[in-house]
VOGUKE-958242 format. One record per residue: x, y, z of N, C-alpha, C in turn. Coordinates in steps of 0.02 Angstrom, whole numbers, plus 50000, padded with zeros to 5 digits. Each point is the difference from the previous one (the first is absolute). Layout:
N
XYZXYZXYZ...
***
This chain:
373
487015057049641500354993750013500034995849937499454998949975499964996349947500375003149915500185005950028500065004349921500974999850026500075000550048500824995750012500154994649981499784994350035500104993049970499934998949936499225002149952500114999049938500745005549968500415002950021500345005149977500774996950006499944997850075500704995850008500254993449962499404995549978499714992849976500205000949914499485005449981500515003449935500734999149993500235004750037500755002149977500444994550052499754994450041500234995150014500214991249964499485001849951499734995749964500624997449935500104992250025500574996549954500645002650029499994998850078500435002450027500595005249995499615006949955500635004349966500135001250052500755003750048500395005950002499725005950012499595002250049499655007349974500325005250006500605001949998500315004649994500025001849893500074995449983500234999149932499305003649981499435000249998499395001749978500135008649995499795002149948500205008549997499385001950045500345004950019499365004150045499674997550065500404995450012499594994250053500395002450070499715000850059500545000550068500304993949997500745002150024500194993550016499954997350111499525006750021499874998450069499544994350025499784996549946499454995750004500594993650013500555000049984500414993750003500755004050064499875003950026500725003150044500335003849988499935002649933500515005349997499745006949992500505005650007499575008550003499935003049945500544998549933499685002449953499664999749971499955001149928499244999949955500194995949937500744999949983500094997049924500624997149976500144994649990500874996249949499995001549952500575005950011500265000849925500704996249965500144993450072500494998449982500144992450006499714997549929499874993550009500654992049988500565002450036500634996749988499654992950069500164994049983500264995750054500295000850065499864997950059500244999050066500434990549972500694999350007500084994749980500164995850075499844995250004500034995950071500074993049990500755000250054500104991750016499704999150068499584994049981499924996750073500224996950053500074999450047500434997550048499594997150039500334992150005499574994550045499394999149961500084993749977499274997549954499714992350051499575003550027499664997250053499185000649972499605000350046499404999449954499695006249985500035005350049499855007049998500405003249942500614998550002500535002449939499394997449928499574994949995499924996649954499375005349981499715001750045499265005750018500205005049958500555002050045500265007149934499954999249948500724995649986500185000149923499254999549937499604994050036499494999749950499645007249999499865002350052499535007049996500455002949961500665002049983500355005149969500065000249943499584991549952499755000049932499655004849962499675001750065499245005349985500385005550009500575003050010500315006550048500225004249919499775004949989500215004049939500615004850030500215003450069500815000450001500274997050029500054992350023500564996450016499994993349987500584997249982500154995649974500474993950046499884992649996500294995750049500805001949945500574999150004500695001549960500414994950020499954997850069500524997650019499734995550064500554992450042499884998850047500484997250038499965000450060500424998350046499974995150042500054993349987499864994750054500604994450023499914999350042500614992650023499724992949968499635000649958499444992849975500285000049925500594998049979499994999349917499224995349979499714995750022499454999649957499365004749994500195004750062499375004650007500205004349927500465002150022500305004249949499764999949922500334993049982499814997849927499424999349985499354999950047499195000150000499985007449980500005003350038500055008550009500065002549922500824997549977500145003349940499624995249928499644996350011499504996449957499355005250003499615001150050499485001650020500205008149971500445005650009500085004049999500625005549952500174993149956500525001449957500565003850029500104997250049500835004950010500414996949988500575004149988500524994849942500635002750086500384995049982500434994950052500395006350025500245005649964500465005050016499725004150059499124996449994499765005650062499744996250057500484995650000499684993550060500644999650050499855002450055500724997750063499854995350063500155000150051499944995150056500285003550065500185000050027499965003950089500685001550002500394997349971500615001750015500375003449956499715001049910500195004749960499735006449993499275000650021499495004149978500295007250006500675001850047500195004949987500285003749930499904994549966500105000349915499535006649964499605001550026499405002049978500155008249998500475002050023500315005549984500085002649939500324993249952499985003549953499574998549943499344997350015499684996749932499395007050000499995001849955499305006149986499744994049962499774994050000499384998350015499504999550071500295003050045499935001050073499625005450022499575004150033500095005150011499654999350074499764995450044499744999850080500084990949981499975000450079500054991150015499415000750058499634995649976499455000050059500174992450051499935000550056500284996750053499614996450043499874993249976499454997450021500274992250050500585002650028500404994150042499355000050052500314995350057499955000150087500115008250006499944998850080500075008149992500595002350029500264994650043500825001550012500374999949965499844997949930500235002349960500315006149950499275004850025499795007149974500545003950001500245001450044500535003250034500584999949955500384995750002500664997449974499945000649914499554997049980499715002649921499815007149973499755002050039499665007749990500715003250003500714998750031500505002650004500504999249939499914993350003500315000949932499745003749936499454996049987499565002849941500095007149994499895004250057500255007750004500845004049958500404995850027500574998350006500154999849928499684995049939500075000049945499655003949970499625004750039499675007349965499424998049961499634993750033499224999949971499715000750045499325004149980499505000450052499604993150036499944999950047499734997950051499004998250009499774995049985499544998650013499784992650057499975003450061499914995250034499434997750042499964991950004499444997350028499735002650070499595000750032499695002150058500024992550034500334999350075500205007350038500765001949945500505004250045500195002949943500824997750039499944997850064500394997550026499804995150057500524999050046499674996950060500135003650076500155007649988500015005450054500065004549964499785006250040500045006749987500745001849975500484998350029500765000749994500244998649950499974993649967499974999549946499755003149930499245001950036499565003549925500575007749981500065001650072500335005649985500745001149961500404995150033500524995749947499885000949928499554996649965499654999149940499915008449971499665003950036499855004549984500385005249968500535000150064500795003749974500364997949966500064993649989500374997149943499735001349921499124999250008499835002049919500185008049982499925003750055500085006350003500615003349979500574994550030500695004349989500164993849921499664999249973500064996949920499505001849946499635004550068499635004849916499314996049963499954993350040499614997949979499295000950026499314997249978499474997850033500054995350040499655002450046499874991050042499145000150044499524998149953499464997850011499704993550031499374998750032500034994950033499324999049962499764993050007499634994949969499295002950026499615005550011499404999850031499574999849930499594995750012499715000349923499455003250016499625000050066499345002950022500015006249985500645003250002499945007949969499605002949952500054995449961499685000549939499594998350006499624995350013499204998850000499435002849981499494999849969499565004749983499605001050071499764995250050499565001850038500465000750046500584999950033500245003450044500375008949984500045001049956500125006049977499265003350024499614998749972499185002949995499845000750076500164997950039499594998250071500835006950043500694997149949500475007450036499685004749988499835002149922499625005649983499495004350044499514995050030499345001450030500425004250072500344996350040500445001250049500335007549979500364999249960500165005250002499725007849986499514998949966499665004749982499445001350032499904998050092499605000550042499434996349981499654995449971499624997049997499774995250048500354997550041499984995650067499895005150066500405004449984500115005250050500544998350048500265004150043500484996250045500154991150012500414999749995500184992650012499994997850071499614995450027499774996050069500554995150010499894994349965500144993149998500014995349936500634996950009500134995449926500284993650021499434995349962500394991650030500234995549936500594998450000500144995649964500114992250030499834995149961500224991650009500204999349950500364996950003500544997149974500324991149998499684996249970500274993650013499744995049976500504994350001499714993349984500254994850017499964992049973500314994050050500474998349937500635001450042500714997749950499954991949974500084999549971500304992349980500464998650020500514995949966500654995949994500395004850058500234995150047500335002650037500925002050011500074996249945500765000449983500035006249954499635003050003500015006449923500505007650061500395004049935500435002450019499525005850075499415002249970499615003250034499964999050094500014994350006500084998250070500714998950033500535000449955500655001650016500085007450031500195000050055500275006850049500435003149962500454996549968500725002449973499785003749926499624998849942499895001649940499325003449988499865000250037499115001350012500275008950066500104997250062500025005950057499565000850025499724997049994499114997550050499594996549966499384999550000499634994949974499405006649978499274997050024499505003249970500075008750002500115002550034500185009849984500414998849938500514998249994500405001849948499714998849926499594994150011499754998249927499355001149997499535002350047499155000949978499845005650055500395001050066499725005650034500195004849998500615000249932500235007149971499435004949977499594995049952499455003949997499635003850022499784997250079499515002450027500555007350020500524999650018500545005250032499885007849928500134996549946499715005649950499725000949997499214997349978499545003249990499755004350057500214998750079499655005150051500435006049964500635001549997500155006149985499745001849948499974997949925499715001849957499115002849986499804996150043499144998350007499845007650065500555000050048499935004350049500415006849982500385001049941500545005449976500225003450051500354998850069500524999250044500554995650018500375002050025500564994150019499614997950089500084993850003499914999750082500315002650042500015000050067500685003150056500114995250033499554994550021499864995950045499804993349991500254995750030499704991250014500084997250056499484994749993500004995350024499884992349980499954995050031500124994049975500004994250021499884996849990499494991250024500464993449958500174995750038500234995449941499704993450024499504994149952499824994950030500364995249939500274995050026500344995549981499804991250026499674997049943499764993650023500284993249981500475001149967500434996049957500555003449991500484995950072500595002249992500424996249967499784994749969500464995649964500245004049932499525000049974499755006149945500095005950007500085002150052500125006950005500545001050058500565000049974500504999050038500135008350035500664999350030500225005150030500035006749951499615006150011500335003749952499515001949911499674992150018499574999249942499135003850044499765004949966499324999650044499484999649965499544994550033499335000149982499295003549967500005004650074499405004550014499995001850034500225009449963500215004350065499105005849980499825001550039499425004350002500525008250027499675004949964500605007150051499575004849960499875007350027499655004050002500695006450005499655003649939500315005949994499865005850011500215006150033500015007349995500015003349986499915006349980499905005449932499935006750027500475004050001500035007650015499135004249995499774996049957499355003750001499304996950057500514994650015499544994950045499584998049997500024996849914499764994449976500274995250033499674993049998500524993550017499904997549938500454991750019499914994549940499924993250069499464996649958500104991550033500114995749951500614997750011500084993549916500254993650041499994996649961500094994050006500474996349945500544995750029500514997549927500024991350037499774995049948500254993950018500174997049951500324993450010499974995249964499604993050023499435000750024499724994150037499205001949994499885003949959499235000749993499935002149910499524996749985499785003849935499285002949994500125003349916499325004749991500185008650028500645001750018500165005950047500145005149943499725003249968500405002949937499365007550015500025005850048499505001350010500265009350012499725006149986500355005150029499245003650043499945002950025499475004550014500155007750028499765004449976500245006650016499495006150014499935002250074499335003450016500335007550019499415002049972500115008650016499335002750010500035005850041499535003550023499244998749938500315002249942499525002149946499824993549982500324994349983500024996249962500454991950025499884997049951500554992050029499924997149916500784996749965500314995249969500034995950040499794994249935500254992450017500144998549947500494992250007500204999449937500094991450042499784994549945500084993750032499954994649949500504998149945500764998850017500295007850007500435002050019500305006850009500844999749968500084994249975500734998650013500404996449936499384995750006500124991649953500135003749908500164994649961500035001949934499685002349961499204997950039499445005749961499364991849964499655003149989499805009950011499925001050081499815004950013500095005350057499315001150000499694997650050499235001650014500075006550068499615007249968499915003150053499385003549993499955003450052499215003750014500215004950057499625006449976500135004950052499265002050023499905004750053499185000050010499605006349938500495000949957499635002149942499734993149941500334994750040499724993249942500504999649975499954991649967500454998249960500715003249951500404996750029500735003449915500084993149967500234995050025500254995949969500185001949922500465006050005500355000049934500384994449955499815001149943500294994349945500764997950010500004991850018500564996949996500745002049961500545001750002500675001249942500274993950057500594997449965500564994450044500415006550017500034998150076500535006050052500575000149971500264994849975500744999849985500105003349927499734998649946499785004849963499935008750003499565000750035500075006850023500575002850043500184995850029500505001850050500765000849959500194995849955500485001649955500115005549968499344999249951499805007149946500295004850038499675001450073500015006250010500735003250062500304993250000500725000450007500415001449984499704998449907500575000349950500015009450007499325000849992500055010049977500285003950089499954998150047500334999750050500885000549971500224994949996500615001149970500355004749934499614997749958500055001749921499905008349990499375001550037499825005549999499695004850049500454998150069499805004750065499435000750010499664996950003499014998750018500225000050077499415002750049500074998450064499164996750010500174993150049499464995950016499675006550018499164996950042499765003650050499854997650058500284993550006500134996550076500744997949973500455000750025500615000549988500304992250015500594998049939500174992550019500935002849986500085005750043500714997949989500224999950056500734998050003500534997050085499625002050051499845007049984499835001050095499364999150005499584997849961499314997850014500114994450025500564995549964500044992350027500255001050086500685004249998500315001150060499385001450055499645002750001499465001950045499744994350017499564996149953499774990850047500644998350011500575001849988500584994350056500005002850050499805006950012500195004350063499334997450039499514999249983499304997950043499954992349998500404996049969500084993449996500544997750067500525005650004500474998750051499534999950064499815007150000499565002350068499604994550025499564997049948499594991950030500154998750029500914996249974500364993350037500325003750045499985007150026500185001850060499404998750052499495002149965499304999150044499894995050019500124993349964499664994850010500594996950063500615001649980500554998050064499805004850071499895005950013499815005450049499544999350039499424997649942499055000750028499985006850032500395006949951499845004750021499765003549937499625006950022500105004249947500375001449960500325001449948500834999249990499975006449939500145007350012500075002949965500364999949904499725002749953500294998849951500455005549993500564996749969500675007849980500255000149949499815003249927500135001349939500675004749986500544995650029500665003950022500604997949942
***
């Protein structure tokens, strides 16, 4: 245990890139091969400079293949901040209604998509459309129907279209897939995720039905919806689902609170999670198997990532997610790397397909089969 951490902490250390390190796996950060031999730029305009947009860009200082290039906002003063902070010169700056411009600038090469999320959709189409790859925020739409939309559209343009999971990368959630997969837990029992916290400002687009498409699942109980598959390496078949709502002023029609719902698993494992916006401190995964049980608590948050399995402590050394999550985007693109928890369309499409099933459950109060159709 200890001859890992000092090993990861090393070649973690001054937040390099560990793919770039000769000889180094690059499975310790998501991906399957062993080495970059191809050290060109991922070039990226941002889209929607909101505050998360702001998360990135700074982490992507530290990013040795990708670079902020360009941005996309309806805010001319955001804009002119942006291209101060990040030297982009004006030719690579558009607004919502030109950005189809972007076709032809090779200072371009992905637009990462950090709108609302009804947004996702309609952007991810174009952006496709002008033949740049696709990097988009989680969720990845606001239905299954849509993701799938998205999907065929990057598809029939040849492009990528990746979604925002930065946990992929993680050092201690990789390590705890590892253990899982390589029978160390032994069969998988049971996995609980929470998920949540107490929203603020209530006029924020988030509690809008229309730009948002629900409330807490879409923006914090996505999580818990991934990590059971990831943490449990099955798809579910099955749900069910609970919705408590105490503030309907605040939580209008459409908008939900705190839905509690329990999932199914061909191997007949379950999941119990929990997604709100009305409780904090919820940032939590737990995952039991015959042999063994992960925990991880924050499980979610920006880090670090405190976990412990019943072999003792990981709490592997801190990198910024977004950081890693770029880097290893860029060789994803640049140079056909495949994750090892996967962040492209149909990983996203899948939580819209078990995101739908909820809000069938929670309308039914039945079992409500899942259909990956």
């Amino acid at each position: 245990m200890q001859s890992r951490r000092n090993f990861i902490h090393k070649i973690t250390a001054s937040a390099i890139s560990i793919p770039l390190v000769a000889g180094i796996s690059p499975k310790i950060f998501g991906l399957t091969e062993t080495a970059y031999h191809n050290e060109s730029e991922l070039k990226v305009a941002i889209m929607g400079l909101g505050s998360y947009a702001n998360r990135v860009a700074d982490a992507m200082k530290d990013c040795k293949r990708a670079k902020v290039t360009g941005v996309i906002s309806g805010t001319p003063s955001k804009i002119k901040d942006w291209q101060a902070r990040f030297n982009i010169p004006d030719k690579n700056c558009y607004n919502y209604e030109n950005f189809d411009g972007i076709k032809d600038n090779p200072d371009i090469d992905a637009v990462y998509i950090i709108t609302p999320n009804a947004l996702h959709h309609p952007q991810t189409l174009r952006v496709a459309a002008a033949g740049k790859h696709v990097i988009c925020e989680k969720p990845m739409s606001i239905n299954a129907q849509e993701g799938r939309e998205m999907i065929e559209a990057c598809k029939k343009a040849g492009v990528h279209l990746l979604i925002g999971y930065r946990m992929h990368f993680e050092a201690n959630t990789l390590e705890i897939v590892r253990m899982r997969r390589e029978g160390e837990l032994g069969p998988i029992r049971f996995f609980q995720g929470l998920s949540g916290f107490k929203i603020g400002d209530p006029t924020q687009w988030r509690l809008n039905r229309e730009l948002a498409g629900g409330g807490a699942m879409m923006d914090i109980g996505i999580y818990a919806i991934n990590g059971a598959r990831y943490m449990v390496g099955e798809e579910p078949i099955w749900v069910t689902a609970q919705e408590v709502k105490t503030d309907p002023v605040k939580f209008r029609e459409g908008v939900d609170e705190t839905i509690t719902f329990q999932l199914g698993f061909p191997s007949g494992a379950i999941a119990s999670c929990l997604s709100t916006y009305n409780m904090n401190y919820l940032d939590k995964f737990y995952l039991n198997g015959d042999k063994g049980f992960a925990e991880m608590q924050p499980s979610t948050g920006y880090g670090p990532i405190r976990s412990w399995t019943h072999k003792g402590r990981l709490d592997l050394p801190h990198v910024t997610h977004q950081t890693t999550q770029m880097d290893q985007m860029a060789a994803m693109i640049l140079d056909g790397k495949k994750a090892i928890i996967p962040v492209d369309g149909e990983e996203g499409w899948k939580d819209m397909v078990i995101i739908d099933a909820i809000f069938e459950a929670v309308k039914t109060g039945k079992k409500e089969e899942i259909k990956y159709l």
